[in-house]
C-alpha positions as CSV (number, residue, x, y, z in Angstrom):
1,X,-46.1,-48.1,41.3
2,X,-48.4,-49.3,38.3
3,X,-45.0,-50.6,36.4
4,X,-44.2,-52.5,39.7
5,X,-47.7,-53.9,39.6
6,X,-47.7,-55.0,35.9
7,X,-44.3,-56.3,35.6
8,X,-44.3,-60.0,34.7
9,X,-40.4,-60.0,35.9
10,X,-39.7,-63.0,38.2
11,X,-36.9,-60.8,40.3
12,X,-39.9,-59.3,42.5
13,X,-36.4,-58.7,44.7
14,X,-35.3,-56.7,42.5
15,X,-38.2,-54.9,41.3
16,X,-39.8,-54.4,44.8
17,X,-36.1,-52.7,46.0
18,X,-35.9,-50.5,43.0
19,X,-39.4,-49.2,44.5
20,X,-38.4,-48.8,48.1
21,X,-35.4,-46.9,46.6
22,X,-37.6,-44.2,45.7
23,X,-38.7,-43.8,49.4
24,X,-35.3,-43.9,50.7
25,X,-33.6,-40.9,52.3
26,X,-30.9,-39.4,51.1
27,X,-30.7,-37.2,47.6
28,X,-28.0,-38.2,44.9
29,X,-28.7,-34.6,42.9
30,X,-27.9,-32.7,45.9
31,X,-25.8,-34.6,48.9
32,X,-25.6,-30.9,50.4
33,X,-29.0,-30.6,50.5
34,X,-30.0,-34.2,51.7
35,X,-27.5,-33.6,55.0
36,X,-29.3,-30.2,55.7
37,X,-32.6,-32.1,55.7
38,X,-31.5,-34.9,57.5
39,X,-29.9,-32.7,60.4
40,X,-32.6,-31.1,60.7
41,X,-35.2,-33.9,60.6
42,X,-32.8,-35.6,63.1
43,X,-32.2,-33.0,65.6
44,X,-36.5,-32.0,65.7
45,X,-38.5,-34.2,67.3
46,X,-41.4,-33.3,65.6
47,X,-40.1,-33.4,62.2
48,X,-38.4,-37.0,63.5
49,X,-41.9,-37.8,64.3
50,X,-43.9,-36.5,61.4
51,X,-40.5,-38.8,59.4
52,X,-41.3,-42.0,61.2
53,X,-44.9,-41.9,60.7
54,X,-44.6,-41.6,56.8
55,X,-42.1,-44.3,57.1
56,X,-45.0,-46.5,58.9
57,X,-47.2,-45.2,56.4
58,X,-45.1,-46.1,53.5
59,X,-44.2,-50.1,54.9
60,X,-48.3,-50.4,54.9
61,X,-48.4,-49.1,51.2
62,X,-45.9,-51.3,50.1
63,X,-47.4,-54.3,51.8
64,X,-50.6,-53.6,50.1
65,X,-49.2,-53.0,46.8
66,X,-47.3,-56.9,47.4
67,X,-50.6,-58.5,48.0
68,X,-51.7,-57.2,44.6
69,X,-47.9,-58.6,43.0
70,X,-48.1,-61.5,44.6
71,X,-51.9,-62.6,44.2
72,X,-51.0,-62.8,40.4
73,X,-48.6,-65.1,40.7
74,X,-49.7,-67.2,43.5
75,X,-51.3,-70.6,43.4
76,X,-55.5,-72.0,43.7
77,X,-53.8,-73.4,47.5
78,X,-52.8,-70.3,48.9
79,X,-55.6,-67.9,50.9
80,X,-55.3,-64.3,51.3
81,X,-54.2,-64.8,54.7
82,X,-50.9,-66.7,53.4
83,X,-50.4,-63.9,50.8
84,X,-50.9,-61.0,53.1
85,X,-48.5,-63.3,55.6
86,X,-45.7,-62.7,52.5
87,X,-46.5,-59.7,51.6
88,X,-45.9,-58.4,55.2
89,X,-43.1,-60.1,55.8
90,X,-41.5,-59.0,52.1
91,X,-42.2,-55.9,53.3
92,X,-40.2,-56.2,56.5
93,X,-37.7,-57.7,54.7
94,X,-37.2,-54.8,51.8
95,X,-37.4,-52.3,54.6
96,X,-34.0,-54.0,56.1
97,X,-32.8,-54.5,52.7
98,X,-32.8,-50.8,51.9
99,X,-31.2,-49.8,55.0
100,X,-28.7,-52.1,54.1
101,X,-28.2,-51.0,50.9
102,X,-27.9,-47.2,52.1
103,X,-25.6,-47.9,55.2
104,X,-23.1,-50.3,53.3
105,X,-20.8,-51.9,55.8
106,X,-21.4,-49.4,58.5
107,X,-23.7,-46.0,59.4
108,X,-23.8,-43.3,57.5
109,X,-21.4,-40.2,59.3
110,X,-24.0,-37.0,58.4
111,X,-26.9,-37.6,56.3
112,X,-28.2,-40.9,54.9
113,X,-26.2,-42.0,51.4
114,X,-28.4,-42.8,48.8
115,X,-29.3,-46.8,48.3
116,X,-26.4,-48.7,46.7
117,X,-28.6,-50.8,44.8
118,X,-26.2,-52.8,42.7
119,X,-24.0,-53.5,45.2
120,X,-27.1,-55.2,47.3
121,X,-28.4,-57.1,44.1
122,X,-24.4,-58.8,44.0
123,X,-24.7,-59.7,47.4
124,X,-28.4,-61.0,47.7
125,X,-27.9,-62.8,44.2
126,X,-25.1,-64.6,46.3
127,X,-27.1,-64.9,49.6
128,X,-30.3,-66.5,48.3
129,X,-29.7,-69.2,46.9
130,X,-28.0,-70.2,50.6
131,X,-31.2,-69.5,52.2
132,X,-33.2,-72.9,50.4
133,X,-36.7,-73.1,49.4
């Protein structure tokens, strides 16, 4: 979190996915062990619960943590409205982006893989510059 918050980088893409990455399900050390979890989580309501909430919990932290990024590098025009406005919104955005990044071209069969985070830089390197300014 504090290198996220004192990076000067201006891929805040790239740096603010490589931090949701650390939230995302799934376990590269141990697949075996990620699929027990995730079967178990799944088929428990409460655990499924107690799994959603932390997700809610973890969007909010993130949000805050982008009002702090991007209040450094906004401009004298823009009120903390506007910035909290992006840094919501960002946060939405990453939140789809990581699910993205950890389903690939379709669900996940068992347990969640882990985020495929090149592969999603490739493709949002070709997709924003489509999107304008």
């Amino acid at each position: 979190m504090r290198r996220f918050l004192a990076s000067d980088s201006p891929d805040l893409i790239g740096d603010v996915l490589e931090l949701a990455a650390r939230f995302a399900p799934g376990d590269a050390t141990n697949p075996q062990l990620a699929a027990e979890r995730w079967t178990l989580v799944t088929r428990t309501p409460e655990l499924m619960q107690v799994a959603m909430e932390r997700l809610s919990a973890v969007h909010r932290e993130l949000a805050e943590v982008l009002v702090l990024r991007l209040k450094r590098h906004s401009g004298d025009s823009e009120t903390d409205n506007e910035i909290r406005a992006q840094a919501s919104l960002l946060s939405h955005m990453v939140a789809g982006i990581v699910r993205f990044s950890i389903e690939g071209d379709g669900p996940p069969v068992g347990a969640p893989r882990p985020p495929d985070l090149e592969r999603t830089r490739v493709i949002l390197a070709q997709l924003l510059p489509k999107l304008g300014g």
